[in-house]
One Martini backbone bead per residue (centre of mass of N, CA, C, O) as a GRO file, in nm:
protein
   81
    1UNK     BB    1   0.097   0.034   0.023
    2UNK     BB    2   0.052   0.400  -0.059
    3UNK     BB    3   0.172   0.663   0.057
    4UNK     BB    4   0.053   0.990   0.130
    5UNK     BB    5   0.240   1.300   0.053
    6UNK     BB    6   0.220   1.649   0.196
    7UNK     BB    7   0.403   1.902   0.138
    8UNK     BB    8   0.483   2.199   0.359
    9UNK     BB    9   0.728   2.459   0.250
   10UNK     BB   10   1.014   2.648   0.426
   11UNK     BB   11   1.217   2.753   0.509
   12UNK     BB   12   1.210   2.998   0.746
   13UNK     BB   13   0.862   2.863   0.857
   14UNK     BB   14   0.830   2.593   0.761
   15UNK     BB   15   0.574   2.360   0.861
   16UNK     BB   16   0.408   2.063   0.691
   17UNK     BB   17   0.281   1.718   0.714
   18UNK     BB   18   0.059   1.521   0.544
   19UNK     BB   19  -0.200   1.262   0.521
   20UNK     BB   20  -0.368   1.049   0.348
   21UNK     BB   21  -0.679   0.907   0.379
   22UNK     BB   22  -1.042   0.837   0.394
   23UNK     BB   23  -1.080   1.125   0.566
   24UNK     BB   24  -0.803   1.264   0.439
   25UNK     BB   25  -0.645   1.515   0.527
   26UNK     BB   26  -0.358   1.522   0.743
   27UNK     BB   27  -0.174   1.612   1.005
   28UNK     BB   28   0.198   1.425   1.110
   29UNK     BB   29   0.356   1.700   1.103
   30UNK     BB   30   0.606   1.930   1.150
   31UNK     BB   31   0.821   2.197   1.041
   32UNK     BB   32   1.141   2.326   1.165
   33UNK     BB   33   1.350   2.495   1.246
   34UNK     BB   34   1.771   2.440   1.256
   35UNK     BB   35   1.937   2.632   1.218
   36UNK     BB   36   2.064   2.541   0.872
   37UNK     BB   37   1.768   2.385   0.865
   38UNK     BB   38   1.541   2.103   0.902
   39UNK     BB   39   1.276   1.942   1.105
   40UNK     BB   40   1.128   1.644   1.190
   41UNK     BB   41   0.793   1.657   1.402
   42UNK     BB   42   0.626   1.388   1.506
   43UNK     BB   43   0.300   1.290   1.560
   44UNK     BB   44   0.076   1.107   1.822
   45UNK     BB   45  -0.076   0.942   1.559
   46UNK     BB   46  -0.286   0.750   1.352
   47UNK     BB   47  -0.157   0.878   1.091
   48UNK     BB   48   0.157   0.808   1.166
   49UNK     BB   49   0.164   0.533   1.117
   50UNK     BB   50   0.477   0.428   0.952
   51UNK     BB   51   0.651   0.735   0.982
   52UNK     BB   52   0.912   0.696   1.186
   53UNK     BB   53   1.140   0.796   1.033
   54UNK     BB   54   1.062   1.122   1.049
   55UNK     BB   55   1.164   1.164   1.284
   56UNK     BB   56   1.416   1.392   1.345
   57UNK     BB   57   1.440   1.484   1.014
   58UNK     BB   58   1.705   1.600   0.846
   59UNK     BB   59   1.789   1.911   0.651
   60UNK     BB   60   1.897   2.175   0.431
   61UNK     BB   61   1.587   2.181   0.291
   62UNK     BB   62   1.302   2.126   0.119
   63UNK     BB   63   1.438   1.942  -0.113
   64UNK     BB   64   1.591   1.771   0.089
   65UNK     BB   65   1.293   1.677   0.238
   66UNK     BB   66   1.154   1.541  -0.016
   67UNK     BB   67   1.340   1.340  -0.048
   68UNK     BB   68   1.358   1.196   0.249
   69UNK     BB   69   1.096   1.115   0.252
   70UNK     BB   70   1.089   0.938   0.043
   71UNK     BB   71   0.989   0.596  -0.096
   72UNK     BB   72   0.888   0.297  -0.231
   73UNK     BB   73   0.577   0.383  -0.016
   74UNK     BB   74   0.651   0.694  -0.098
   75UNK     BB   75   0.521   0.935  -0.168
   76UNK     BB   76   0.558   1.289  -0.257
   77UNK     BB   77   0.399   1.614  -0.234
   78UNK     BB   78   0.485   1.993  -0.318
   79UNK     BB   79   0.292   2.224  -0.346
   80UNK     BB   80   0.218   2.555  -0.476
   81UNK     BB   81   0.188   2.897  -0.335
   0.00000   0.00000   0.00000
């Protein structure tokens, strides 16, 4: 089964990651700055299950944090905003 995820996300502002769902999409973490990249801090909730990797998962900017994020059994797109 393929997970889907939308990343939001700003180098500067941080962001969210979202997981869609049967009811939706969910938010499953928040995404942080940290020094001089970004951290992902995963919520302890029934729609992060499976995606323990995520927890604080560093980037160095947002498409490095799409790329890490990215698995063979995981999707994820980041909108235009």
């Amino acid at each position: 089964m393929t997970v889907i995820l939308r990343l939001h996300c700003d180098q500067l502002l941080g962001g969210r990651i979202d997981r869609e769902t049967a009811t939706g999409m969910m938010t499953v973490a928040t995404v942080e700055q940290s020094g001089d990249g970004l951290v992902v801090h995963l919520w302890q909730d029934p729609a992060s299950v499976g995606l323990e990797h995520l927890e604080e998962l560093h980037a160095k900017d947002c498409n490095d944090l799409l790329k890490r994020i990215a698995r063979p059994d995981v999707t994820v797109t980041m909108p235009n905003v």
